[in-house]
C-alpha positions, 0 to 999 in steps of 0.5 A: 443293077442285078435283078431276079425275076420270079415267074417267068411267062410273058410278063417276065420275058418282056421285063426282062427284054426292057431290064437288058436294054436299060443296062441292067443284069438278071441273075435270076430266073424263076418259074415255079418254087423259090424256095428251091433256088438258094438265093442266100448264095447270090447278089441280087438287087432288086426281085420283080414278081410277075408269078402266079397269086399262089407263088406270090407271098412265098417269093416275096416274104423269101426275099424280104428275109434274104434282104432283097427289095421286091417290086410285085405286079402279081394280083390275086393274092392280096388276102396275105398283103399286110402279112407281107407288109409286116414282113418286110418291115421285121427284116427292113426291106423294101416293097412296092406293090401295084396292081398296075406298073403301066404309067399311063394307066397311073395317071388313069387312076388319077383321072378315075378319082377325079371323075369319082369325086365330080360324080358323087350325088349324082344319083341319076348314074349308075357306076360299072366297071369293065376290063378285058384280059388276054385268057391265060390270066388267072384272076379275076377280077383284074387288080387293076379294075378292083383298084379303080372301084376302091377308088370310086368307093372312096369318093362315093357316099353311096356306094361302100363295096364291089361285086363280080358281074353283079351288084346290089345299090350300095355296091359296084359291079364289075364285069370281066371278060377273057378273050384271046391276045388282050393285054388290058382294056379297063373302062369305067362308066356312068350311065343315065337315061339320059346319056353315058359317060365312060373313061377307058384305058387300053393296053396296046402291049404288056412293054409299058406294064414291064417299063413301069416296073423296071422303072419301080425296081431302078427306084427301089434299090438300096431303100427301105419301107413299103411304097407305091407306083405313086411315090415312083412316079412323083420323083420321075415326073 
């Protein structure tokens, strides 16, 4: 298989590390602007977008429109998602969006709707959410750590929106921190006077975010439609 990589930091270079050993070939490798490259004039399966939340919907939308399916872990920039969604389906591409490749923390979401869903009415827990990321991520919150309060919101009757650091009674907080080589912890807590509960999913490397999404882009070649880490996941397990 044929792969573009847009952005090309540590994320690419790991993905493109697992692409090679899996066999596949990456024809391209883009840092900064798409719109320089001429990617009309070449045989590209499948685009994986690892850049920054200003690049993103331009890379993305370029491909759609140069028939190219596109698998996009970039977060920050969501605002324009359904722009893109309409996008591709105009040009009858193909899409996969997640806020996190990583299998296992896939089956963490899983896990987070669960313990959501058992936790609504208990009143005596407050829910809050941490994640912690190495210092060059630019966003902030995670998409990760947003993804999972939508999740809680989703089970919860109480609780209809998120807030950075701080949040009022119907919303969830969530705390992020920067430090230095972290590649993700995210943890989700309930906390009582009584006692605490907390499920937490640590990243001890950036291969299995890369693994999951050379994993999505084998999947997506040749498709057309927009999919999730969910539909990827139920074909393989």
């Amino acid at each position: 298989m044929k792969i573009a990589l847009l952005g090309y930091g540590k994320m690419g270079k790991t993905i493109e590390e697992i692409a090679l050993n899996r066999g596949h070939e990456i024809v391209l490798k883009i840092e900064e602007d798409i719109v320089t490259y001429e990617i009309n004039k070449m045989e590209i399966d499948v685009a994986i977008d690892f850049s920054v939340p200003k690049a993103a919907f331009k890379n993305i939308t370029t491909c759609f429109e140069n028939n190219i399916p596109v698998v996009c872990g970039t977060t920050g920039w969501l605002d324009d998602y359904e722009k893109a969604v309409d996008i591709c389906k105009k040009e009858d591409s193909a899409f996969i969006y997640a806020s996190n490749f990583s299998v296992g923390v896939n089956l963490f979401f899983e896990l987070n709707k669960k313990l959501a869903k058992m936790m609504n009415g208990m009143d005596d827990y407050a829910v809050e959410i941490e994640e912690i990321h190495h210092t060059q991520k630019q966003d902030a919150p995670s998409g990760t750590a947003i993804s999972l309060a939508q999740q809680v919101i989703a089970e919860n009757d109480k609780k209809n929106n998120w807030q950075l650091d701080h949040a009022a009674a119907d919303e969830i907080a969530i705390k992020a921190k920067r430090i230095e080589d972290v590649p993700g912890t995210h943890t989700v807590s309930y906390k009582s006077k009584i006692d605490s509960i907390e499920i937490m999913h640590t990243a001890n490397s950036r291969e299995g975010f890369a693994l999951g999404a050379v994993i999505a882009a084998e999947w997506l070649k040749d498709k057309q439609g927009v999919f999730t880490m969910q539909d990827v996941l139920s074909s393989q397990f």
